[in-house]
C-alpha positions as CSV (number, residue, x, y, z in Angstrom):
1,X,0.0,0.0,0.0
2,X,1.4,3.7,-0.9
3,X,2.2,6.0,1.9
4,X,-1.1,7.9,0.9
5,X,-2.8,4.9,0.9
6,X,-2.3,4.3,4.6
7,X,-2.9,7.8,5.6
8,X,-6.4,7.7,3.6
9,X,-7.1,4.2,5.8
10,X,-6.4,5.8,8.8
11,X,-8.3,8.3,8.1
12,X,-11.0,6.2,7.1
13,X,-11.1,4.3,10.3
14,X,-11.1,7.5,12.5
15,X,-14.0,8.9,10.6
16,X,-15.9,5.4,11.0
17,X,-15.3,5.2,14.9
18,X,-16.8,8.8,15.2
19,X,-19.8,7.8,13.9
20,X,-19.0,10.5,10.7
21,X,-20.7,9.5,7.3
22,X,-18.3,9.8,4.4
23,X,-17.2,8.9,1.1
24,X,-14.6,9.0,-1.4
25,X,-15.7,10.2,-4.7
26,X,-14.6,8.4,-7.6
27,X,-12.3,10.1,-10.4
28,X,-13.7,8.6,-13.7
29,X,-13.2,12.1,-16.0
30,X,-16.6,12.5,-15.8
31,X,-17.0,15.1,-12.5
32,X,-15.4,18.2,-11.6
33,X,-11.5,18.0,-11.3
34,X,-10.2,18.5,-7.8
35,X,-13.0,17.3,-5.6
36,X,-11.1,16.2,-2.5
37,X,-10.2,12.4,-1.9
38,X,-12.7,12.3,1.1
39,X,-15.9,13.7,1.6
40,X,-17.4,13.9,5.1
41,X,-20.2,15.1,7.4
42,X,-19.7,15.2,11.0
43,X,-22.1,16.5,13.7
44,X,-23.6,18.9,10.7
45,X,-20.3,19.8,9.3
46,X,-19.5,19.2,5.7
47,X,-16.0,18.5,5.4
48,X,-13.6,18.0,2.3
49,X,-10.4,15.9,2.5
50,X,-7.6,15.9,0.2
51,X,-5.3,13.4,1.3
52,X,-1.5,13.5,1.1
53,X,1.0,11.3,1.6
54,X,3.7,12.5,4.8
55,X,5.9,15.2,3.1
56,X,3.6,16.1,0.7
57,X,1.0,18.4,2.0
58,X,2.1,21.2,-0.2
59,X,1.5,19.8,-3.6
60,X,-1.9,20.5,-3.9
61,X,-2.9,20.8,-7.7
62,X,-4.6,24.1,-9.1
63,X,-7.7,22.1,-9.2
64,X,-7.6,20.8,-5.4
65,X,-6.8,24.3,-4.2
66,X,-9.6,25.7,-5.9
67,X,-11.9,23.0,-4.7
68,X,-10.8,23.4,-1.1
69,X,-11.3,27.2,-1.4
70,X,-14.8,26.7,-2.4
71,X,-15.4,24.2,0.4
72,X,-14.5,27.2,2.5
73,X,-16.1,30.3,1.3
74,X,-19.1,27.9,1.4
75,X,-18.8,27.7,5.3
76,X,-17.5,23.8,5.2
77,X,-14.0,22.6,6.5
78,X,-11.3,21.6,4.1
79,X,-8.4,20.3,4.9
80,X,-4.9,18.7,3.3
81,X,-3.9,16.0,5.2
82,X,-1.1,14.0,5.5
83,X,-1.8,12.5,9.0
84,X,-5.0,11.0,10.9
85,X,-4.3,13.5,13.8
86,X,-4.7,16.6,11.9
87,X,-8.5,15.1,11.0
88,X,-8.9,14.3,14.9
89,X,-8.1,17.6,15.9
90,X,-10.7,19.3,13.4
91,X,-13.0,16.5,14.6
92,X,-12.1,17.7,18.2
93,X,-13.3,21.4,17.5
94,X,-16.3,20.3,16.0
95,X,-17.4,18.2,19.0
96,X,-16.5,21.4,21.4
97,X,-19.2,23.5,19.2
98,X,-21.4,20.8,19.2
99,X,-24.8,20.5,21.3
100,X,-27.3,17.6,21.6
101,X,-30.1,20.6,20.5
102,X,-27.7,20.8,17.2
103,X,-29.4,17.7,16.0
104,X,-31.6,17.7,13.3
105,X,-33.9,14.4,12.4
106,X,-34.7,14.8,8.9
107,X,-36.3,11.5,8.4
108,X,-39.4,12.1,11.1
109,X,-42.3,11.2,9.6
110,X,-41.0,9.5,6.4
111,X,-42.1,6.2,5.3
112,X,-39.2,4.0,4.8
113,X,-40.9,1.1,4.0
């Protein structure tokens, strides 16, 4: 597995065992170019991922910076990240602004059957 590789697993995992949804958005040529390698929402926060491997943080293409920008300006968290810790500690000031009354139920009422 490539350095990045294990940094987007770690990542992965932490995400998981915070109960965050995710995804990572597939690159086919068909989408937008520079959509982050992780897409997440945690306790209401959208947050964009582009993962690097250690050493790397700074090579961020046009497109990714752009994309991260937009994340931004939008009100959403984007990050470059070369390490699971950086994502904890953005997870960390997101619980710290969090309250139980935060919580919205948008499925109330809906039949899921």
């Amino acid at each position: 597995m490539t350095p990045e590789g294990r940094v987007k697993d770690a990542i992965k995992k932490l995400l998981v065992s915070r109960g965050a949804y995710y995804f990572m958005p597939v690159s086919n040529g068909m989408g937008r170019h520079g959509i982050p390698d992780i897409i997440a929402c945690y306790r209401g926060w959208f947050i964009g991922i582009e993962v690097k491997a250690p050493g790397k943080e700074k090579t961020v293409t046009a497109n990714q910076a752009r994309e991260l920008e937009n994340i931004g300006v939008a009100g959403g968290y984007s990050l470059v990240a070369s390490d699971a810790s950086f994502v904890e500690d953005v997870l960390n000031v997101i619980d710290m602004s969090y309250t139980a009354s935060s919580v919205k139920d948008y499925t109330a009422g809906m039949d899921t059957s």
